[in-house]
N, C-alpha and C positions, 0 to 999 in steps of 0.2 A: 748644889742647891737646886733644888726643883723650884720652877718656876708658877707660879700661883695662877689658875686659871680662872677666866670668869666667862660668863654664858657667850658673849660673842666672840673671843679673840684669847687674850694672853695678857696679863700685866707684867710689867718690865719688874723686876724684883730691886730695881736700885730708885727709881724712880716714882714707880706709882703707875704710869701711865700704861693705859693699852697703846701691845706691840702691834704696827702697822707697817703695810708696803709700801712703795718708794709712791706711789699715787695716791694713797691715805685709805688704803683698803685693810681692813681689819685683816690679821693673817694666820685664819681659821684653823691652816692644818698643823701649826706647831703644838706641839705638846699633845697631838695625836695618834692614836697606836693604829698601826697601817700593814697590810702585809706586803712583801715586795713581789716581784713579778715569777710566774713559775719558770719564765726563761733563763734565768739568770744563776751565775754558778753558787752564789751564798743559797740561795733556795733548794739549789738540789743537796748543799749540805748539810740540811737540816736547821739554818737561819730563816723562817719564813717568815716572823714578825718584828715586829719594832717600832720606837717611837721616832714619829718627826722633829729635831733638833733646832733644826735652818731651815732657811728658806734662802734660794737665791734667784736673780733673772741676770744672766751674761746679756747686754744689751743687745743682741740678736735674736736669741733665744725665747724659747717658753720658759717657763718655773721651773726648777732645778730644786728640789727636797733634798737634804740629808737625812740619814735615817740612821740612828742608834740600834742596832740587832741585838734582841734579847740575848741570846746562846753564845755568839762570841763577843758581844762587846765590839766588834769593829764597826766603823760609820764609811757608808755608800750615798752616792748619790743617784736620784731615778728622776725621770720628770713626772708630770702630771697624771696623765694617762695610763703609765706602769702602776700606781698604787691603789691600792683598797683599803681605804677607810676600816675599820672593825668593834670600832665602839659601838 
């Protein structure tokens, strides 16, 4: 089921409500098409885009994105800084 997007964030599709972070920050990059880092082994094989899924923070941590890769289908996770927005 895709998830319904609206100008600042995400709506929760069971709910209604925009999807927020653990602080009550709107959580802009789900449902975002990003590309992932060219360092990384899915980019050298030909997975370079894909949508943002999740979002998570390990409480030590920065932001940790999952990311759904167009071409195989497999879900990675990158931090902040690795991705590129591309809408």
């Amino acid at each position: 089921m895709k998830t319904p997007q609206i100008e600042h964030g995400v709506l929760d599709p069971n709910t209604g409500a925009e999807i927020t972070t653990p602080l009550g920050i709107p959580d802009y990059w789900v449902g975002k098409r990003v590309q992932i880092p060219a360092w990384s082994d899915r980019w050298m094989m030909g997975d370079r885009c894909g949508v943002v899924i999740a979002r998570f923070r390990p409480w030590h941590y920065e932001d940790i994105y999952k990311v759904k890769l167009d071409v195989s289908g497999k879900t990675v996770s990158f931090n902040t800084d690795d991705l590129n927005v591309i809408d």
